[in-house]
LUMKELO-520329 format. One record per residue: residue in three letters; x negated, y negated, z negated of N, C-alpha, C, CB in turn; residue number from 1. Coordinates in Angstrom, 2 decimals, m for minus. Atoms other than C-alpha are relative to their C-alpha. Glycine has a CB too. Layout:
('ALA' (X Y Z) (X Y Z) (X Y Z) (X Y Z) NUM)
...
END
This chain:
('UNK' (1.10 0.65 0.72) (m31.35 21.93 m36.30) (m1.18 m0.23 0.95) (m0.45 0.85 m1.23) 1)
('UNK' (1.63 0.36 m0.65) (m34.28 22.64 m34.03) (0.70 m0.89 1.34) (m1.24 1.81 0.65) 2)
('UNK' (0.01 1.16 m1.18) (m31.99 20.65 m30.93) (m0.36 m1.55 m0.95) (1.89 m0.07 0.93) 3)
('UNK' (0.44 1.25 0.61) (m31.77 17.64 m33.58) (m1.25 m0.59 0.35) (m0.03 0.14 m1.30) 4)
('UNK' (1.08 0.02 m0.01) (m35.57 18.06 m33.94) (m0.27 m0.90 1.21) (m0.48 1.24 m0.10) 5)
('UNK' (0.17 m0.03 m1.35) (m35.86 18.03 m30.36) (m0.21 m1.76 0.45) (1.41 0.84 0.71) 6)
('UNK' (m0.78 1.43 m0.36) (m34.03 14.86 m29.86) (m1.09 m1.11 m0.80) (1.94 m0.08 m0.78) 7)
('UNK' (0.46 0.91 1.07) (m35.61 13.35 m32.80) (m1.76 m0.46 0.65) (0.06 1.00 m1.76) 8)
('UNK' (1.32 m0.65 m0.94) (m39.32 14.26 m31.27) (0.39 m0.88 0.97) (m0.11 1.81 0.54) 9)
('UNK' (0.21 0.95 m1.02) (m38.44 12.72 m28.00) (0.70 m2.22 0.03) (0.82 1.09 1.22) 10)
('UNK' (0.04 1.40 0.59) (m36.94 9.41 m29.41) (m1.27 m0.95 m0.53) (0.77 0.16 m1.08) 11)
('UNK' (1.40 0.61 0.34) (m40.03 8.77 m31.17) (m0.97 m0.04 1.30) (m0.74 0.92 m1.22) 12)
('UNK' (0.48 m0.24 m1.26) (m41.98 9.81 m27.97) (0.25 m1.25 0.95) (0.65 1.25 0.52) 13)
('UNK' (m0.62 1.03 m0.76) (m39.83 7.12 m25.93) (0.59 m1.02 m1.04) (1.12 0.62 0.97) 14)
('UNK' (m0.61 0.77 0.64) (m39.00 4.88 m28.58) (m0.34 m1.63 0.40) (m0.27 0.42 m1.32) 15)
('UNK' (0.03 0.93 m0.57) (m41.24 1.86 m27.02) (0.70 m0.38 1.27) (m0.94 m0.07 0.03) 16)
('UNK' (m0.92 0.48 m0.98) (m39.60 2.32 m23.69) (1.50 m0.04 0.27) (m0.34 0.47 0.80) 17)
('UNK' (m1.80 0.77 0.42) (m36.04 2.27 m25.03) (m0.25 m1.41 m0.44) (1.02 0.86 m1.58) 18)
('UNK' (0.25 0.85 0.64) (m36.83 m0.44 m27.16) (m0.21 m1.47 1.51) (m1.31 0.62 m1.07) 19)
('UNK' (m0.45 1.37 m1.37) (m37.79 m2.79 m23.55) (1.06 0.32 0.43) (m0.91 m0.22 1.47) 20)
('UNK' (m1.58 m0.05 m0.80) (m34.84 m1.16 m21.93) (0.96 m0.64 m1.05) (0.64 1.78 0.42) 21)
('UNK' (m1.17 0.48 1.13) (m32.90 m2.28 m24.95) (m0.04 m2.24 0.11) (m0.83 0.90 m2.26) 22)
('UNK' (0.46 1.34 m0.10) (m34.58 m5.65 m24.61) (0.45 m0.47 1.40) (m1.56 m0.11 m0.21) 23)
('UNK' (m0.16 m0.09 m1.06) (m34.00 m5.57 m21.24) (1.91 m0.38 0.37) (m0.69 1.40 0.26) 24)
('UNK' (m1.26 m0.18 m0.30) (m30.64 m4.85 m21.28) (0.67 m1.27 m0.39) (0.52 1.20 m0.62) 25)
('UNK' (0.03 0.98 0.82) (m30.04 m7.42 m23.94) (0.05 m1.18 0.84) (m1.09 0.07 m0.87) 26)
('UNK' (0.13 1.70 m0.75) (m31.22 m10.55 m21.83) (0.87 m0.07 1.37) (m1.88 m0.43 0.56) 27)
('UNK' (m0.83 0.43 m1.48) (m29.19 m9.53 m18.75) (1.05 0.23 m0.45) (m0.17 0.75 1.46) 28)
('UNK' (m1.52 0.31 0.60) (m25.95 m8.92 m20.85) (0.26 m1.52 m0.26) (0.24 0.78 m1.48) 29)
('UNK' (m0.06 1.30 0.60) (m26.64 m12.48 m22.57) (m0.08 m1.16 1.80) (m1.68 m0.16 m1.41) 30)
('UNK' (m0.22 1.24 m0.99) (m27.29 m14.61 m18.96) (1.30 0.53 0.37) (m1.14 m0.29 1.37) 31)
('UNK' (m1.07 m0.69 m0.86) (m24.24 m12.42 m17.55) (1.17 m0.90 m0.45) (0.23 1.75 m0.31) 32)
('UNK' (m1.21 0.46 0.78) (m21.81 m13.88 m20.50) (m0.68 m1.74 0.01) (0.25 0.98 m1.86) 33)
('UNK' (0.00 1.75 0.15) (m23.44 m17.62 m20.42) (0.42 m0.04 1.97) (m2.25 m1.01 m0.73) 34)
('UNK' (m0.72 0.06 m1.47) (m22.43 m17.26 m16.38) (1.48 m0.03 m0.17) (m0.36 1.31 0.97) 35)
('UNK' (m1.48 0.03 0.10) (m19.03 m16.31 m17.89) (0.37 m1.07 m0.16) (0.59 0.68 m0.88) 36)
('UNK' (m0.53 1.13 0.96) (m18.94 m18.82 m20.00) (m0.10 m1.07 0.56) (m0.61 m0.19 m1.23) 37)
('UNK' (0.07 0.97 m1.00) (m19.78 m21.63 m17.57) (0.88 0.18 0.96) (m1.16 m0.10 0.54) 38)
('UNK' (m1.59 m0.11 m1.03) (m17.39 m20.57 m15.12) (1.03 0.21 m0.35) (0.19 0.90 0.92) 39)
('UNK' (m1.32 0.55 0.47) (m14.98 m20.75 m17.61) (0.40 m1.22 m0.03) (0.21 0.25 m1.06) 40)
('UNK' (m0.06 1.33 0.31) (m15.52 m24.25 m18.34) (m0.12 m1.03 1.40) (m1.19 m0.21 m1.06) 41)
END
């Protein structure tokens, strides 16, 4: 219970800088697969 907590606590704590890394991540997965996808075609 109190690791949950823990976890829970530092999520909120870091929740804006997941949130760009998530964003982040997001836009370089998406050019990665339109690169696929053009060099499929």
């Amino acid at each position: 219970m109190k690791y949950n907590a823990a976890i829970c606590g530092v999520s909120i704590y870091h929740s804006e800088e997941l949130l760009l890394v998530t964003l982040l991540i997001g836009y370089i997965s998406s050019i990665f697969h339109r690169q696929l996808t053009h060099s499929d075609d």
